[in-house]
N, C-alpha and C positions, 0 to 999 in steps of 0.2 A: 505410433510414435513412442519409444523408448521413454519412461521416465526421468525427469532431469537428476543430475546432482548437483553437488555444490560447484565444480568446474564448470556448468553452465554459467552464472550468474557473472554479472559483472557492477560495479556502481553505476548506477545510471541506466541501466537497461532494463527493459519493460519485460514483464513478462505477465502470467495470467497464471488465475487461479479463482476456484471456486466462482467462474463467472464472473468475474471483475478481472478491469485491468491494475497491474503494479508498478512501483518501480523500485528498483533494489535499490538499500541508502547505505547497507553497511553488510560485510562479509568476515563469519569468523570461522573460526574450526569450523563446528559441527550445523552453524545455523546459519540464514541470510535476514537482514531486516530490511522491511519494506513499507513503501507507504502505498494505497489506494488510492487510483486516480479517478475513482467515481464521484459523482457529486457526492457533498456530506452535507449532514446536519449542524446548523451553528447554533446555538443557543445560548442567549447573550442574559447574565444574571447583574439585577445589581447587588453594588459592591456593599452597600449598608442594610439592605431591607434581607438581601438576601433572595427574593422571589425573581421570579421569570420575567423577563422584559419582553422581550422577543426569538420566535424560533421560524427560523427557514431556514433553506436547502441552499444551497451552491456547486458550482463547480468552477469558482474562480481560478486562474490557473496560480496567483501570486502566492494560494497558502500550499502549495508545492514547494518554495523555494527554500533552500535549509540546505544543510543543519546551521542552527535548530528550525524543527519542522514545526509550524502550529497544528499540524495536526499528528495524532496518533502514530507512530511506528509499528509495527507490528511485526513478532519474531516466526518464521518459520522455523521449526527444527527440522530432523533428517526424512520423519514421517511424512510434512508437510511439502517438503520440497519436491518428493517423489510425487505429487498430488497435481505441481506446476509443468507450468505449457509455456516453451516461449513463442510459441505463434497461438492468435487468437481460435479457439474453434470454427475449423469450416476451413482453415488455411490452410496450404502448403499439402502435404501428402504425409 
């Protein structure tokens, strides 16, 4: 499969990279931004002490919803994008 560019992408379409799956949130010139749809880590601090309360893992689907995302966006530039797959490994031909 041909590497993608930026004319792959669309908002809202999934794609893959580095073994995780994505979804594209925003599309500019030269870069695409995404978030991971893998579980994450939540790690809840309090607001006075400042220490650790609690940490675990999730894959709730609600902290998807956005913008604004609660979780992390992350930019692909031109390098990165070349690196994406929109079908999952093992798919399609």
């Amino acid at each position: 499969m041909p590497p993608c560019n930026i004319t792959n992408f669309q908002i809202g379409a999934e794609f893959w990279s580095g073994g995780k799956r994505w979804r594209c949130t925003d599309i500019g010139t030269r870069v695409i931004v995404a978030i991971s749809l893998e579980p994450h880590e939540v790690v809840e601090i309090d607001s006075h002490s400042g220490l650790e309360q609690r940490r675990y893992e999730t894959n709730d689907a609600s902290w998807y919803n956005g913008p604004p995302y609660p979780i992390v966006e992350h930019v692909f530039d031109e390098d990165g994008i070349e690196d994406c797959s929109m079908m999952a490994e093992g798919e399609g031909s």
